[in-house]
C-alpha positions in Angstrom: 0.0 0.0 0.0 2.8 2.8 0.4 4.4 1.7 -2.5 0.9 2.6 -4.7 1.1 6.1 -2.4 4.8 6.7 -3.2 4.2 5.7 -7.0 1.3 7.7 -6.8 2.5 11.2 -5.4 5.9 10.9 -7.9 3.2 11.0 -11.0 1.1 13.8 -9.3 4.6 15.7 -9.2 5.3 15.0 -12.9 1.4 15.8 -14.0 1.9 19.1 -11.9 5.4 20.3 -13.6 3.4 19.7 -17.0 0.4 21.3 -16.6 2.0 24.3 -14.8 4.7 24.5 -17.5 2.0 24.8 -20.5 0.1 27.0 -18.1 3.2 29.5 -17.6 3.6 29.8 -21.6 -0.5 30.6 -21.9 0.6 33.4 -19.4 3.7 34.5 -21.1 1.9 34.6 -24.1 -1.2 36.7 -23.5 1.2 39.1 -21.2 3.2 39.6 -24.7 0.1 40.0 -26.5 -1.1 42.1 -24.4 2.2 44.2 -24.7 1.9 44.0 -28.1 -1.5 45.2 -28.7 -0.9 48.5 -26.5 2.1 49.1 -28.7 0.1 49.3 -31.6 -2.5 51.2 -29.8 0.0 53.9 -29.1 1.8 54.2 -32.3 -2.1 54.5 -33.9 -2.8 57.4 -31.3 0.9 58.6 -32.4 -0.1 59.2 -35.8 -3.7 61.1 -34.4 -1.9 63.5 -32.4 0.7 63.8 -35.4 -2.1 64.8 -38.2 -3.6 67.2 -35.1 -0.8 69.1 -34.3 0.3 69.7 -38.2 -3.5 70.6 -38.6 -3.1 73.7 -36.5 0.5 74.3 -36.6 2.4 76.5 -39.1 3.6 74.3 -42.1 7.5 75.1 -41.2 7.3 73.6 -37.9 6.9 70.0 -39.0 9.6 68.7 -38.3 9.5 69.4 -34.9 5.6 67.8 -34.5 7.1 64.3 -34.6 9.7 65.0 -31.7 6.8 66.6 -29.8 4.8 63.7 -30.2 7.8 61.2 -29.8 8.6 62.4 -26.1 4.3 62.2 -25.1 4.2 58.5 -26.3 5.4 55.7 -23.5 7.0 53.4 -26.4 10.5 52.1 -26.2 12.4 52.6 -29.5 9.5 54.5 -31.0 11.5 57.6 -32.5 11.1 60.8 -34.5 11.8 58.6 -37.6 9.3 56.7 -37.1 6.6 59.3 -37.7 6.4 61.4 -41.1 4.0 64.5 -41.1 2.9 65.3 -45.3 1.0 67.5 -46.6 -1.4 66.7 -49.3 -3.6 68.6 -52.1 -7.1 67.8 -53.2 -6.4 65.4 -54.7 -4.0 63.8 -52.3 -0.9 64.3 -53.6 1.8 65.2 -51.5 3.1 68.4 -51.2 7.2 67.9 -51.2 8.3 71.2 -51.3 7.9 74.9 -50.9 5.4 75.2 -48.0 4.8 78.2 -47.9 4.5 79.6 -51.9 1.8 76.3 -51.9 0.1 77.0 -48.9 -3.0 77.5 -50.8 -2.9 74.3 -52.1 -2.9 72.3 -48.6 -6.1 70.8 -48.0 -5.0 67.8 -46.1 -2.8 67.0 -43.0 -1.2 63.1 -43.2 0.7 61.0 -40.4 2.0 57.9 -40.7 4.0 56.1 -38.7 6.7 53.0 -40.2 9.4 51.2 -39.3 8.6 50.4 -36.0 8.6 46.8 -34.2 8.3 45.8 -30.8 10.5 43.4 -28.9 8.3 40.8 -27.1 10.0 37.8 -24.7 12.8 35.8 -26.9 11.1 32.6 -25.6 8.4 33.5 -27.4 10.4 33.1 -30.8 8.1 31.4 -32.7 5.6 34.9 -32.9 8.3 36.4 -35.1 11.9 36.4 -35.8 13.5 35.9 -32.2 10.5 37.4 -30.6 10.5 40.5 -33.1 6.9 41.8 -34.2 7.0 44.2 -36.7 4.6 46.7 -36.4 1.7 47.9 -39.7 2.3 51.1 -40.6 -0.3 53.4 -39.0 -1.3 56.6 -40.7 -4.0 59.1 -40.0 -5.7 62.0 -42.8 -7.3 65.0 -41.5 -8.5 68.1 -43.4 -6.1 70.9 -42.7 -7.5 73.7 -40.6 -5.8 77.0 -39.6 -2.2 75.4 -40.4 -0.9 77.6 -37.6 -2.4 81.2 -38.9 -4.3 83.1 -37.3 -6.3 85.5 -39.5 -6.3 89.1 -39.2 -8.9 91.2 -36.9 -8.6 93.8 -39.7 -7.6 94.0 -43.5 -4.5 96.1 -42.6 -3.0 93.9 -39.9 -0.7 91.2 -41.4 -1.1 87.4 -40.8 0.0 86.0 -37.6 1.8 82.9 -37.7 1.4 80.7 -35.0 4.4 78.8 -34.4 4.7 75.1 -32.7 7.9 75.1 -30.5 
């Protein structure tokens, strides 16, 4: 009878390592997943705040809208390169050159955000090159608005330019 007990508590021992063992990957895994999916939750809302800013910032001052949304979003890695502010036509083409002589011609304000990946536990290798997931490039289009000018009280007064630091 305590040889059944003892034969009986070694398998209990070898059931419980695993279960727990297939139990602590399921864990692992949605806690990466999890990690995962806020990281592309935060580069999304990095492109919103992106196409916001340039929609009421003066047209010079984008390239400083990425760095000021860069240092507001809790992402490791996540840089100014990662973020591109455009400016589009009417038709959606994209403005390359010469803000302010085609100022008129802004109608749109895009953001997208590329070349980002997040870094998720190296056990977990078989979700992407050594536990690399890149990220989907993320952009947001919003119609431009006062693109950083304020308009005059009077038709003498010049156009203000509001600047973005």
């Amino acid at each position: 009878m305590k040889r059944l007990k003892r034969r009986i508590k070694g398998l209990a021992i070898i059931e419980f390592t695993l279960v727990s063992s297939l139990i602590f990957l399921l864990l692992f895994l949605i806690l990466a997943l999890g990690a995962y999916i806020f990281s592309l939750q935060m580069v999304s809302e990095a492109t919103r705040k992106a196409a916001r800013l340039a929609t009421v910032c003066y047209v010079l001052d984008r390239d400083n809208i990425a760095g000021m949304v860069v240092d507001d979003i809790p992402l490791v890695g996540f840089t100014n390169a990662n973020l591109e502010v455009a400016y589009l036509d009417a038709s959606g083409g994209e403005i390359a050159s010469d803000f302010e002589a085609n100022f008129g011609d802004i109608k749109f304000v895009r953001a997208r955000a590329t070349g980002y990946g997040i870094q998720l536990i190296s056990n977990l290798s078989f979700l992407g090159n050594n536990g690399f997931l890149a990220a989907p490039a993320f952009e947001t289009i919003l119609p431009a608005e006062s693109l950083g000018v304020v308009r005059p009280q009077t038709e003498t007064s010049p156009n203000i330019w509001n600047r973005c630091p």
